[in-house]
N, C-alpha and C positions, 0 to 999 in steps of 0.2 A: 491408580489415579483415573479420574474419569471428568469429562468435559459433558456440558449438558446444556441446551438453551429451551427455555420453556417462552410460553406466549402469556408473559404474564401484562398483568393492566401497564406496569413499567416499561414493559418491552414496548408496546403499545405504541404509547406516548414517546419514549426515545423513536422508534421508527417514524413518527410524522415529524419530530423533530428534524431528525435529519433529513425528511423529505425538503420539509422548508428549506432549513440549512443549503440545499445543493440549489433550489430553485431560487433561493435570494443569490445565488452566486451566479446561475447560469444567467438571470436578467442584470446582472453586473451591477447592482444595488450593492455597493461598498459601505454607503451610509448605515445601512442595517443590516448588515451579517453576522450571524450567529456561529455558532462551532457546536458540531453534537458529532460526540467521536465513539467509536464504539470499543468496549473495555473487555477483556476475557479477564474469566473467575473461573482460576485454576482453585478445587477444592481436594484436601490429602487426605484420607480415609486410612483410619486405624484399621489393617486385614483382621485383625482380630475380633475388633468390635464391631467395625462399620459403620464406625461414626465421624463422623466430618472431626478432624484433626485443627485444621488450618486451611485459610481462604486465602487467595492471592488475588490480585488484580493486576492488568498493565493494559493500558490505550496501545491499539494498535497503530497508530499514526499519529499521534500527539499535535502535527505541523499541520495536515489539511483541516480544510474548513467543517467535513464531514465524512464519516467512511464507513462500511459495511463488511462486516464476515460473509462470506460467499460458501468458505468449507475451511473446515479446521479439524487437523490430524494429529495425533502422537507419529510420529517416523517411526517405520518399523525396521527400528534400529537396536542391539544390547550396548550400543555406546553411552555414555554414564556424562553428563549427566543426560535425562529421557531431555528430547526435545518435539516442539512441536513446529507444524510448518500449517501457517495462516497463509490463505489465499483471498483477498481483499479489492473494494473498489473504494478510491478516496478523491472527493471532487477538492479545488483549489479555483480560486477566482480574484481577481482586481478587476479594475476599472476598465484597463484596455482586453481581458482574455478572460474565460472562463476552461477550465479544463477536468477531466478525470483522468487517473494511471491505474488500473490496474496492477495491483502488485502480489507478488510471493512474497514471505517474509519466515525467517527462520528464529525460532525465538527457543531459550534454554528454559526449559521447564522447571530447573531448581531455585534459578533465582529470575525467572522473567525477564531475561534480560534479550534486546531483539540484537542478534547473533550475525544477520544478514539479510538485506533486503533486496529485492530485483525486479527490474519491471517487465511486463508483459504485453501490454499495449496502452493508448492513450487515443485520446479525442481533444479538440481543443473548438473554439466558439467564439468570435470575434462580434463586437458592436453590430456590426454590419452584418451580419449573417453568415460570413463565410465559414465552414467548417473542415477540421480537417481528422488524418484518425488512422491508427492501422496499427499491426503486431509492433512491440520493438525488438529485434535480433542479436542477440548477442555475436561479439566480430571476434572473438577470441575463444579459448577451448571448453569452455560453457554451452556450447552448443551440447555437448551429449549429454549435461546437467538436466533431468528434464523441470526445474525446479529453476536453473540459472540462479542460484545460492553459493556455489562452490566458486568463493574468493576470498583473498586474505585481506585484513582492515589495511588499509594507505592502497589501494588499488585504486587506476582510473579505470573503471568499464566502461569501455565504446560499444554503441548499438546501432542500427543501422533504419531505414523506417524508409517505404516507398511514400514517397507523394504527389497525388494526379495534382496536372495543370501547372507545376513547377517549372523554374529551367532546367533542375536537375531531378531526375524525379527520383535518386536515392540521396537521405540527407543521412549525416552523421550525425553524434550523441554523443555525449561522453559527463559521466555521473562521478562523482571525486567518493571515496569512502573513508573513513578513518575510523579507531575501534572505538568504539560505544556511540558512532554517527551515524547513523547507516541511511545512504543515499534519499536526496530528498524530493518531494515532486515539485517544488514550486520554482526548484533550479532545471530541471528537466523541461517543465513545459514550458519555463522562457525562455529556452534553447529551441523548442521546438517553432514555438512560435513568432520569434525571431530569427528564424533561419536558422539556430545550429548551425554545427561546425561544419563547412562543406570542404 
């Protein structure tokens, strides 16, 4: 199996698409926001022939407003089925906050299904200009994950995020997961930007 992105006239056009997409979100225009997600096309090759077998598709983030492949891997793993592990930026926006997460996302290569997802860091953008932004840590034994994927579905993960000019300047996080749900950004950044759990 093999992943490949070319710079076709398609690609193109989705890339300015989603440029809008995140720029109609970060001026907090809710009236006209578009969604342009980015899809991976897993293709299965006869070893014998070498001819494309079967195509696959799945949207990396189905929920944000718009999002981008950064790097995408097979794990180099012989665990069955092959999976791969997407590392993504996906922007989320309303009225009162505009934001991006960063995410890992761990996804099963047989049947595209997304396995586990985890954040990395965020930024967030308020009417008023304030901004805020930083790694998010995982507070639990995911630390030596360097991936922070390794959990089981019905987990809460807590994470942890410095923030200047706060009362506190460590706030807490915490992301709900269940199987076939995997953690989502538009609960994260209103945690974020509502204070989270302190």
């Amino acid at each position: 199996m093999r992943a490949g992105v070319g710079a076709t006239p398609h690609r193109r056009r989705q890339c300015e698409r989603a440029r809008e997409a995140s720029l109609r979100a970060s001026r907090f225009d809710v009236a006209n926001q578009c969604r342009e997600n980015t899809e991976i096309l897993l293709a299965r090759v006869d070893p014998a022939t070498h001819v494309v077998s079967a195509l696959q598709r799945i949207g990396v983030d189905d929920e944000s407003l718009a999002n981008a492949v950064g790097h995408l891997d097979f794990v180099p793993t012989a665990d069955d089925p092959p999976r791969l592990i997407v590392e993504y930026l996906a922007s989320y926006g309303t009225a009162d906050w505009y934001g991006q997460v960063r995410w890992n996302e761990l996804v099963a290569a047989d049947s595209l299904r997304i396995m586990s997802r985890a954040p990395v860091s965020y930024a967030t953008k308020l009417p008023g200009g304030s901004t805020d932004g930083g790694p998010l840590l995982p507070e639990d034994g995911r630390r030596d994950d360097p991936y922070g994927l390794s959990y089981q579905p019905g987990t809460i993960l807590h994470y942890s995020t410095l923030t200047a000019g706060a009362r506190s300047p460590i706030r807490h996080v915490a992301l709900l997961t269940a199987e076939g749900v995997p953690p989502n950004g538009w609960m994260l950044l209103a945690q974020l930007v509502g204070g989270g759990a302190h």
